[in-house]
N, C-alpha and C positions, 0 to 999 in steps of 0.2 A: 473252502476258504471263505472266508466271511467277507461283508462287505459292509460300508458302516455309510449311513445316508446323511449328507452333507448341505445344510442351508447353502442358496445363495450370499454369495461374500458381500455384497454391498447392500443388497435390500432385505437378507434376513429371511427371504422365504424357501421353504423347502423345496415348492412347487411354481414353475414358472409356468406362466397359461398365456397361448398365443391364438390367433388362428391365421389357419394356411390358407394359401389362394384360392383352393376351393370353399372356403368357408367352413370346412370343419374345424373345430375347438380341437387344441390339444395344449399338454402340457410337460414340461420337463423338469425330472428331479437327477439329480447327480451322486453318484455312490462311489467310493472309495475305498482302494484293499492297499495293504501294506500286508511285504511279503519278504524276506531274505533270499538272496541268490547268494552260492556259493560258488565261487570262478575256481577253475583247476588248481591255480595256485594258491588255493589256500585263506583268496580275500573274501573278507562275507561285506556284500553289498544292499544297502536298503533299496526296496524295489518300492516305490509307490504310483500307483495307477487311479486316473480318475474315468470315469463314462456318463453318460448321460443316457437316460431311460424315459424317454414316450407314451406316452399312454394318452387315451383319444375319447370323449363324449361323457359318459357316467363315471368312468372307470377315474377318472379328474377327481372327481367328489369323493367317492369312495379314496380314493390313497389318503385325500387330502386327510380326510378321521385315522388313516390307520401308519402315517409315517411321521416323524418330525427328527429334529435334524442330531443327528449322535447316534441316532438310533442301528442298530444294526439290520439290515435287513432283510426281509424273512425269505426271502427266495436263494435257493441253492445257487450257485454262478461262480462268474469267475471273469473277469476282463482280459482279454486277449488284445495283444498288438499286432496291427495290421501292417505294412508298412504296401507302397504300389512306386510305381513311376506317375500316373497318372494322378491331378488332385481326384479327391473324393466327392467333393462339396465348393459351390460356386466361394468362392474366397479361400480357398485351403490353401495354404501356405507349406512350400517345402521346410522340411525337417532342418534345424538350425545345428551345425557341428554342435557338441557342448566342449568339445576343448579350443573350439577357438570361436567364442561370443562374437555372432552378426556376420559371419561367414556362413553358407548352405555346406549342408551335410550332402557330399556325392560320394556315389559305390560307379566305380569304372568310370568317371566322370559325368554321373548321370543324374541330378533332383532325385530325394526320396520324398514320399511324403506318406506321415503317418497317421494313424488314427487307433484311437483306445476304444473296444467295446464291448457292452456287459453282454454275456452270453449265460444259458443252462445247460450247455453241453460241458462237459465237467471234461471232456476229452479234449475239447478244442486245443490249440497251438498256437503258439504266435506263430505268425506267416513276415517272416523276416527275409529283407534283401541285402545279401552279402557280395561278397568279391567273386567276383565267376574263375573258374577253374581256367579259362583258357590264358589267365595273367602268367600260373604259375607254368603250363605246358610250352608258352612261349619262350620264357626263359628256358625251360633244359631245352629245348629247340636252339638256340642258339647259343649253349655250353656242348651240345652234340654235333656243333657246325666247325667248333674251333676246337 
């Protein structure tokens, strides 16, 4: 699956360059896949995923000559979704329902929160958190009581 390398939206640059608290340079560019999912019944749904990719000291310089933004790029991958209980990252923000805007998204009453990331295991999985099996056990528990 391809992935297509995307400027920054406001300043136009492919490559964002920071440094971390210990003083290492680093920089980040962001890559995008659009992908169809087919649901059982029959709906085909656009999947689009974005990630951001790190890269640290020479390696900055060198991408910077060999990527710019549309560009497809050249590493095999694939973006996986992660989802946890826990955030990931100091400001990570739980998961926002999408059908009802500015309401959190909870499984068993519980914060999810997600995160998109570029992988080259072509195996990898989303690691998705779903509705736990004991909702539905409890119900025939208590159709088995009455």
């Amino acid at each position: 699956m391809k992935a297509i390398v995307k400027a920054h939206p406001e300043t136009g640059a492919v490559i964002t360059e920071g440094t971390s608290e210990n003083g290492n340079r680093f920089g980040k560019f962001r890559v995008e896949q659009v992908s169809f999912d087919s649901s059982q019944n029959g709906i085909l749904n656009l999947k689009k995923r974005s990630a951001f990719i790190t890269a640290f000291g020479d390696d900055i310089d060198t991408l910077k000559g060999l990527l710019s933004d549309g560009m497809e790029y050249p590493v095999a991958g694939k973006i996986v979704r992660k989802e946890t209980r826990e955030p990931q990252y100091e400001g990570h923000s739980a998961k926002i329902n999408p059908e009802k805007p500015g309401e959190l998204f909870l499984v068993n009453g519980a914060q999810v929160y997600m995160t998109d990331e570029w992988t080259t295991d072509l195996s990898a999985q989303d690691t998705l958190i779903v509705s736990k099996a004991e909702v539905s056990v409890a119900l025939e528990s208590e159709e088995e009581g009455a």
